[in-house]
C-alpha positions as CSV (number, residue, x, y, z in Angstrom):
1,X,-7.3,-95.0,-112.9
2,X,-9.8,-92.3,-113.1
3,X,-10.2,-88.9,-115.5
4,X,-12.6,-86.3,-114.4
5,X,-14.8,-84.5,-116.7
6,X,-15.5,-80.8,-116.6
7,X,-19.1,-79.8,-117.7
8,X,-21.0,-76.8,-116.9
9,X,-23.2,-78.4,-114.9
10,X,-20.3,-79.9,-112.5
11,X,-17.2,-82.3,-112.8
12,X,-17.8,-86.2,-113.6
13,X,-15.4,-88.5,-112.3
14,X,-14.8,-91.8,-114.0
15,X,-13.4,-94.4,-112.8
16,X,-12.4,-96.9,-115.6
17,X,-11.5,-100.7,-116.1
18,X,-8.4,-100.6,-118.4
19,X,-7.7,-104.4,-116.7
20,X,-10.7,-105.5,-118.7
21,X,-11.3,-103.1,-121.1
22,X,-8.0,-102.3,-122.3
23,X,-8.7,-101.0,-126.1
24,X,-11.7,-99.0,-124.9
25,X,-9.9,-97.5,-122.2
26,X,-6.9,-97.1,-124.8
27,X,-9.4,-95.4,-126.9
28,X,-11.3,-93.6,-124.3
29,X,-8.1,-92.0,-122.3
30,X,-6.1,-91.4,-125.8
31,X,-9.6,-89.3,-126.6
32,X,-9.5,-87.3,-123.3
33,X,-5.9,-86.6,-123.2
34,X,-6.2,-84.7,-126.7
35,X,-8.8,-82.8,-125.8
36,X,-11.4,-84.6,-128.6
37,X,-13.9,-84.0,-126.0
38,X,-13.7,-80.6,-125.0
39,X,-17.1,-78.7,-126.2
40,X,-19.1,-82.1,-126.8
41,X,-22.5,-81.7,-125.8
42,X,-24.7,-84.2,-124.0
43,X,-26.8,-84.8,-127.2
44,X,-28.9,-87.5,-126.0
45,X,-30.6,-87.1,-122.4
46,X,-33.4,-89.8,-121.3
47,X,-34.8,-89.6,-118.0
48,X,-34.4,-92.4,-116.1
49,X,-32.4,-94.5,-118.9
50,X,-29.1,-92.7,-119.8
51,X,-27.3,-89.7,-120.9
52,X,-25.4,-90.0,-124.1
53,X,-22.2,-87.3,-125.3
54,X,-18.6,-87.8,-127.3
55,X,-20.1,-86.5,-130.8
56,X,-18.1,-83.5,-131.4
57,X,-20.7,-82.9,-134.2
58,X,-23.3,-82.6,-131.4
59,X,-25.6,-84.7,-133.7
60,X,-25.3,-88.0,-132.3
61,X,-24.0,-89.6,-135.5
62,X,-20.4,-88.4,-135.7
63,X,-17.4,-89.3,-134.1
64,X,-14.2,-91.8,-134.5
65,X,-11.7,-93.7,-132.5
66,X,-8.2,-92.8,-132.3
67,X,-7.6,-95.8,-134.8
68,X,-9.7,-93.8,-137.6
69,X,-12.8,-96.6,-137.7
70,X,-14.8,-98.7,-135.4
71,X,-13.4,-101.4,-132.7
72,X,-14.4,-104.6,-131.3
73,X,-16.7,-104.7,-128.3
74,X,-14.9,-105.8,-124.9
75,X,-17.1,-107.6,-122.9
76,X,-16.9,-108.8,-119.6
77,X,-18.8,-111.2,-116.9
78,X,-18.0,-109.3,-114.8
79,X,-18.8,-105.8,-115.9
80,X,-22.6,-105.0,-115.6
81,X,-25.0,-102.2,-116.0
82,X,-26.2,-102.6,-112.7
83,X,-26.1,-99.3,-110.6
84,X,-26.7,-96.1,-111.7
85,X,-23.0,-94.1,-113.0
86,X,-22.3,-97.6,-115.1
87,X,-20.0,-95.8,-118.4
88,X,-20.4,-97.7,-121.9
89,X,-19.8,-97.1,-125.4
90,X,-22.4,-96.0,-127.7
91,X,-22.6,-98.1,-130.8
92,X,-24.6,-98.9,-133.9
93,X,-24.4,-102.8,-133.2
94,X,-21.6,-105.1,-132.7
95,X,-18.5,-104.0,-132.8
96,X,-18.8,-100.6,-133.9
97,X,-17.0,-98.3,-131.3
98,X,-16.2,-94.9,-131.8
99,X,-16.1,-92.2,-129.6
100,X,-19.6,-91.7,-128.4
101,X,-20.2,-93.1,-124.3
102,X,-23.5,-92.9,-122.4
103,X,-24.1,-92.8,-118.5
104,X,-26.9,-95.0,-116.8
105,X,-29.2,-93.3,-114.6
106,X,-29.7,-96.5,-113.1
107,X,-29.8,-100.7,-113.3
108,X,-30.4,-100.8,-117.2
109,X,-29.5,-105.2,-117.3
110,X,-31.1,-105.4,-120.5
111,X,-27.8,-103.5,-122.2
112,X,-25.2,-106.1,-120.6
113,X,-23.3,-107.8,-123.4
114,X,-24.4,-105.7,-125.8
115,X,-22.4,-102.4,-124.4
116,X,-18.9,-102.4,-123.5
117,X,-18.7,-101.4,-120.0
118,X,-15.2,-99.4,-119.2
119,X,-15.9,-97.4,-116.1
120,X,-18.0,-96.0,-113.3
C-alpha cells in the first residue's frame, strides 16, 4: 500500500510496511486519511541526515496519535535505515509515537532499533 504526499515542492510517495508495522501504519494512514496533515510544515530539515514534518503546531513538539497519547515502537529485523527515502517515526525515546515522521537523506544505521521504520 502506498499514500502520496502533496507538498509545494512536489508529491512524495510512500510506500508503507502495514505487514510489520501494523499500529504505525494504523496510526500513520488513519492520520492521512483525515487530513491531520494537510498544512504541516517540514519543521526540521538537516542536510544530509533527515527531514522531519507531522507537527501541525509547526514547532516540532506538538502532535498526537489517533489513540490520543503515545504508542509502542514496532521494530523489525528486517526494516533498516539503509537507503536514502527510509520513513520513521519521530519520538522522544521509547515508545513515545505520535504523529511526527522524518525522511532519511541517506544510510543513517545508527537510528535502526531505535526508530520504527513503516515505509519507503
Amino acid at each position: 500500500m502506498s499514500v502520496t504526499l502533496h507538498t509545494d515542492v512536489g508529491d512524495i510517495k510512500i510506500e508503507v510496511f502495514c505487514e510489520r508495522t501494523p499500529k504505525t501504519c494504523e496510526n500513520f494512514l488513519a492520520l492521512c486519511a483525515s487530513n491531520y496533515y494537510n498544512g504541516c510544515i517540514f519543521h526540521r530539515n538537516i542536510k544530509g541526515f533527515m527531514v522531519q514534518t507531522g507537527d501541525p503546531t509547526g514547532t516540532g513538539r506538538g502532535g498526537n496519535s489517533i489513540w490520543g497519547k503515545k504508542f509502542e515502537d514496532e521494530y523489525s529485523e528486517y526494516l533498516k535505515h539503509n537507503v536514502r527515502g527510509v520513513v520513521s517515526m519521530a519520538n522522544n525515546g521509547p515508545n513515545t509515537n505520535g504523529s511526527q515522521f522524518f525522511i532519511t537523506y541517506g544510510k543513517q544505521p545508527h537510528l535502526d532499533m531505535k526508530y520504527t521504520v513503516f515505509g519507503k
